[in-house]
N, C-alpha and C positions, 0 to 999 in steps of 0.2 A: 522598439523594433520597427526598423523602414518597411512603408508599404511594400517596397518591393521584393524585398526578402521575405515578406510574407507570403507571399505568394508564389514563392517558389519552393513553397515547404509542403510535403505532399496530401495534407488535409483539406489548404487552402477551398475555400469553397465549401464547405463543410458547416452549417449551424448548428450548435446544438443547446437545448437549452435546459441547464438542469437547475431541475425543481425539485433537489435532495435537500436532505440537509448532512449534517458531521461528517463524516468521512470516506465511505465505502462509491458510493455513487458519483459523489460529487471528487473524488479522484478520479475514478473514468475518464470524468468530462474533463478535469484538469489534463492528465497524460493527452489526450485526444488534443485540447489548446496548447499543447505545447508544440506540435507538432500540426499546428497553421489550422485548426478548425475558430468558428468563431464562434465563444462560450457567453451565451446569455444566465449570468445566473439568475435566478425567481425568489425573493424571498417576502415571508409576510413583514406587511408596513412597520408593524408596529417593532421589533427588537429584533429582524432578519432571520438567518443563519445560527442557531443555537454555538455553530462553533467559535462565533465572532467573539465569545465568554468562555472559550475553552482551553487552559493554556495561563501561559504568562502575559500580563498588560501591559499594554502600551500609551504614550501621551493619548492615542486617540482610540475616544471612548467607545468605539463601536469596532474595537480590533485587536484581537490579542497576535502576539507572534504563530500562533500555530495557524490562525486564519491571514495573516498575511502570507505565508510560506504556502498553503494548503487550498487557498482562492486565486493563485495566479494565473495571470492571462484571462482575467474573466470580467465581465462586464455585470452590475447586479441594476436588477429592475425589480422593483418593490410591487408587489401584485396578490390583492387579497382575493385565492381564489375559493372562498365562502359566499364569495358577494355574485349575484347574475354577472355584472358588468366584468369582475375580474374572469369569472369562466368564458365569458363572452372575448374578452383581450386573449385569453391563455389560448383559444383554437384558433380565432386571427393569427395569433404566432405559432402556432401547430402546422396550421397551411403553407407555411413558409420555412419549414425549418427540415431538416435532416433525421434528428436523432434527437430523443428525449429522455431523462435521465434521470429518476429515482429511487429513493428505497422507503418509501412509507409503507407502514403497515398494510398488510391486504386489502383491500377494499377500501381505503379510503379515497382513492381517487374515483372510484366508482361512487363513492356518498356524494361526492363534489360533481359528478354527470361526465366525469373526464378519465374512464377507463379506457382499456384499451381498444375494445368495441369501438368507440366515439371516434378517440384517435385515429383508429386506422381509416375508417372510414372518410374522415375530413381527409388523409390524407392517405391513398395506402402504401406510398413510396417508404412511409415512415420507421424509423427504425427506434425500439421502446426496450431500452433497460432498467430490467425491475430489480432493486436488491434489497432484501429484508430476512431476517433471521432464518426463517425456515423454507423461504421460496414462496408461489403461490397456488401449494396445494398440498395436500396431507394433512393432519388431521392438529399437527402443531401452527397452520399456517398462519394462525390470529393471534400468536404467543409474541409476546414485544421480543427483539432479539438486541444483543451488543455484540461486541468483539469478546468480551471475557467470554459471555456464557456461548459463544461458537467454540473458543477452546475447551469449553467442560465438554460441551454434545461432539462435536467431534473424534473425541477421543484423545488431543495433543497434551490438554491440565494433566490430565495423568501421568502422563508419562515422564510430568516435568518437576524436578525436585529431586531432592536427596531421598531414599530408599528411609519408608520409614517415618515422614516427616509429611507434613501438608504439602498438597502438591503447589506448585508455585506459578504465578503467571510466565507462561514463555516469553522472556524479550518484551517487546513495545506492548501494553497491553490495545494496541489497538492491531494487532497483526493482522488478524481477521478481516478487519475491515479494509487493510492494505493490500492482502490479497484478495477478496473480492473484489475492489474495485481493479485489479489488474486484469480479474478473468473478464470483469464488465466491458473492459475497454477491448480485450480479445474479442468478446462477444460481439460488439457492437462494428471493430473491423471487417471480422467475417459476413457478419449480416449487409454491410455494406457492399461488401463484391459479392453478396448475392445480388441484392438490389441493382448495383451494376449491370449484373449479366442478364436480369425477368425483370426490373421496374418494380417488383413488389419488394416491399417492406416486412418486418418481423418483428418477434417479442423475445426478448433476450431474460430469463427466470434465475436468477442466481439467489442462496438462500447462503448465509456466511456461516453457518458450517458446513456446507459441501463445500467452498474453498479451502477449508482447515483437512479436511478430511482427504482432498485430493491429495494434498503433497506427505501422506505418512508412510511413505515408501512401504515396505511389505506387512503393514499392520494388515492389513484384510487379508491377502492374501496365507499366511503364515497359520492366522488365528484357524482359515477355514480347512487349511490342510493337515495342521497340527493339533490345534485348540489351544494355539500359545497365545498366555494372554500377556503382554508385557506391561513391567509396573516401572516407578521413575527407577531412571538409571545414573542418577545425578549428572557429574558434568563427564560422564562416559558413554558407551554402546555397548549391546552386546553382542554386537559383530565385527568387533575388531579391540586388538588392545597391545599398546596403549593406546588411548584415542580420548583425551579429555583435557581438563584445564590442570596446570600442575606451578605450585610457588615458588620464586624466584628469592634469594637472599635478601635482595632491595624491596620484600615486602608488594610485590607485583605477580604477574600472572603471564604464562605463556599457554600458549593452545599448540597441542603435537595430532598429528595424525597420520598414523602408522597401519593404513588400510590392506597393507601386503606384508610377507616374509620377507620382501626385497626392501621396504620402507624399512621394518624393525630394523634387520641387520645395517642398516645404515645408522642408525639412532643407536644400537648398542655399540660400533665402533666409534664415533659420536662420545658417549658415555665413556669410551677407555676401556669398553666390558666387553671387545668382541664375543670371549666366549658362552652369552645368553644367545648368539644367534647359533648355537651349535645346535645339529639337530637334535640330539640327545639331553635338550636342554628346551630354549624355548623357541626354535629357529620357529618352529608351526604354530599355525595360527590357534589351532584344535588344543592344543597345548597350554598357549598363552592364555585364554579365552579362559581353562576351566580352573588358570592359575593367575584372575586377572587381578586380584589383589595385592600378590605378591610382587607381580609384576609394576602395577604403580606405586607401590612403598617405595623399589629402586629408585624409579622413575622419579618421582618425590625428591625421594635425598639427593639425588644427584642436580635437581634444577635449584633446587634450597640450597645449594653450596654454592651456586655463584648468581651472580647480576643477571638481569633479563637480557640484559645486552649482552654478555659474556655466552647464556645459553643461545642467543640468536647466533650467533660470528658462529658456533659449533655446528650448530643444526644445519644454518646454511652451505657453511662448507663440506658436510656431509651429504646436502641436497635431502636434510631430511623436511618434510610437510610441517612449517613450524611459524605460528604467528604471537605479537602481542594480545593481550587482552583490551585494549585502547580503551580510554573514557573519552567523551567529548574534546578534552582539554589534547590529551595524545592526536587526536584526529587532526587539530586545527595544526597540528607542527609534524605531522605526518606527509612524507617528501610525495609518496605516492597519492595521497591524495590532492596533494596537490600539482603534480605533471597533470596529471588526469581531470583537473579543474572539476573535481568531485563537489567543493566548495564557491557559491558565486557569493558575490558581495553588490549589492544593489542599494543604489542609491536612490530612498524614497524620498518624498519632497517635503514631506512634514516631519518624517523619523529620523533622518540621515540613514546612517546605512545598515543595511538589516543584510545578513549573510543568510543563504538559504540551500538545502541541498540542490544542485542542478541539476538540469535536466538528465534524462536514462532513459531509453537506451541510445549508444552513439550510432549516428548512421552519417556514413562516412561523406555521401550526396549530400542529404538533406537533414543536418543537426537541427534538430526543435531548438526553442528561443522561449525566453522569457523575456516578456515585451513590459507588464507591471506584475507588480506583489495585488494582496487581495484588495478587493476596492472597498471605497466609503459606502454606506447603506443607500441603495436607490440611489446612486453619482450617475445613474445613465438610464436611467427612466424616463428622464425628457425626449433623449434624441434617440431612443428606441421607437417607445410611441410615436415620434414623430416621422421618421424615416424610416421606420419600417412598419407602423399601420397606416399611419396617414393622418394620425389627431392632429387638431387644431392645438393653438398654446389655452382657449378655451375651458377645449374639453378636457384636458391634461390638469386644468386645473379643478373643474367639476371634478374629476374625479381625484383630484388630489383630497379635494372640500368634503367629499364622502369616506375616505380613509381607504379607498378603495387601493391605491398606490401610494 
């Protein structure tokens, strides 16, 4: 990415330096570098980033795929902050920077003399996003957290699975931590135009399951007015039907959603059966709902007698709500993902080319950029310290000679 285009990307100006590690956090800072901020990442000397071993391998031994896709745009600076000297470098770069970004368990940057007390104080323009299992207060705060066990506490494992069966991880087991770090990155925006508007800086608390928990549409509310407690509903709802995944002759999957009376009756003409949208039949939703069984047996046989393509051409020209089930392989030869250049393909200098989901969201001014994939461990700890503390090639080496970096 040209200087100059950088700079004309609305972050521009922006440092931030995150000193997370795997995923939740250190996405933040990634969405934020994509979108023209400049991402210092922090990691310890000795084996970085726990994520740079997470994932599939690559020729170079300090990077799996998921850490090249999931460190872009980021600069790593190797920095042992157990040592005086490393705490002493870490608020040098505190005074200088924007926004800081982790999810270490509670208190531990307070063992290391670098809580948020410290921070603000060195700086209190400073804007500080914390993300860890359960946030930083209540009574679970010092409990180690992941993304699976946010889907247990949250309430989503539940819900997910076939009726009956263990419940199942929803989707990417790391969801949790993908929406945490979205709301990190919200957070960290807002706090930013506060700072704008008073000079003062903030603490941004996100705990990953209150991100899992925000997005379950009327579970709270439902439970507190009714005491309904809902159990998995396999690949359906119980507020609409049909509404789930249904097999195709060629041994594949289409997804229907038929969220209205107006949706169904388009899907039963669809089907050849206009008369299931008879009112005296299953035109209502109250109807279908408490005959939802019966309703996807239809539904079933009818998408198992022909091709996935054959039920697409139908659906579509009925304008009913109707998609593939896609695996990776579908996505990469999928026409709309690629008009939409959903897919980049990036040419690294040791890998060749490594394809990676791009950037999101599109902003029709100012598209964010991916300028590199994740970097080599400590590749820019020389010209950090030197350009932006002031070291000598000396001291850069003392303290390379102490392990400190």
């Amino acid at each position: 990415m040209a200087e100059a285009s950088v700079k004309n990307l609305p972050l521009h100006g922006i440092r931030v330096l995150d000193v997370a590690t795997f995923i939740a956090a250190p996405y933040s800072a990634a969405i934020l570098g994509e979108f023209g901020a400049e991402i210092i990442k922090i990691e310890a000397p000795d084996k970085g980033d726990p994520l740079r071993a997470f994932g599939t391998p690559t020729q170079r031994h300090d990077s799996t795929l998921m850490w090249l896709s999931e460190a872009r745009n980021k600069q790593s600076l190797t920095l042992n902050l157990k040592t005086p000297e490393g705490v002493d470098i870490f608020k040098k770069l505190v005074a200088r920077t924007d926004v800081v970004c982790e999810n270490f368990r509670p208190g531990t940057l307070e063992k290391w003399g670098l809580g948020w007390d410290v921070l603000h104080s060195i700086n209190p323009a400073l804007v500080m996003l914390r993300v860890s299992g359960y946030g930083q207060s209540g009574p679970y705060r010092d409990r180690p957290g992941f993304a699976r066990i946010a889907h247990a506490m949250s309430g989503l494992a539940a819900l997910s699975g076939m009726p009956g069966e263990t419940p199942v991880t929803p989707g990417s087991t790391s969801l949790g931590d993908y929406i945490s770090g979205l709301y990190g990155a919200v957070g960290v925006l807002l706090a930013l135009r506060h700072r704008d508007q008073t000079g003062v800086g903030q603490m941004i608390d996100v705990g990953l399951y209150e991100s899992v928990f925000r997005v379950l549409d009327e579970l709270a509310p439902a439970f507190a007015r009714n005491g309904t407690v809902r159990q998995p509903e396999g690949s359906g709802t119980r507020n609409a039907c049909p509404h789930g995944h249904f097999p195709t002759r060629d041994d594949k999957w289409i997804a229907l959603a038929c969220t209205t009376d107006k949706m169904f009756a388009r899907l039963a003409h669809a089907m050849g059966k206009p008369e299931l949208c008879a009112t005296q039949n299953y035109g209502q939703l109250r109807i279908r709902l408490a005959a939802h069984e019966k309703i996807d047996k239809l539904v079933a046989a009818w998408t198992g007698s022909k091709t996935r393509d054959e039920i697409m051409a139908l659906c579509l020209d009925h304008e009913v709500p109707a998609g593939p089930l896609n695996t990776i392989e579908d996505i990469f030869d999928d026409e709309q993902f690629a008009a939409r250049g959903n897919l980049l393909s990036f040419e690294h200098p040791e890998l060749g080319e490594i394809v990676v989901p791009n950037v999101f969201p599109n902003l029709s001014e100012t598209p964010g950029q991916i300028n590199s994939l994740g970097p080599g461990l400590g590749q820019d700890s020389q010209s950090i310290l030197e350009n932006l503390i002031g070291l000598s090639e000396q001291e850069i080496k003392a303290l390379r000679d102490k392990g400190v970096i």
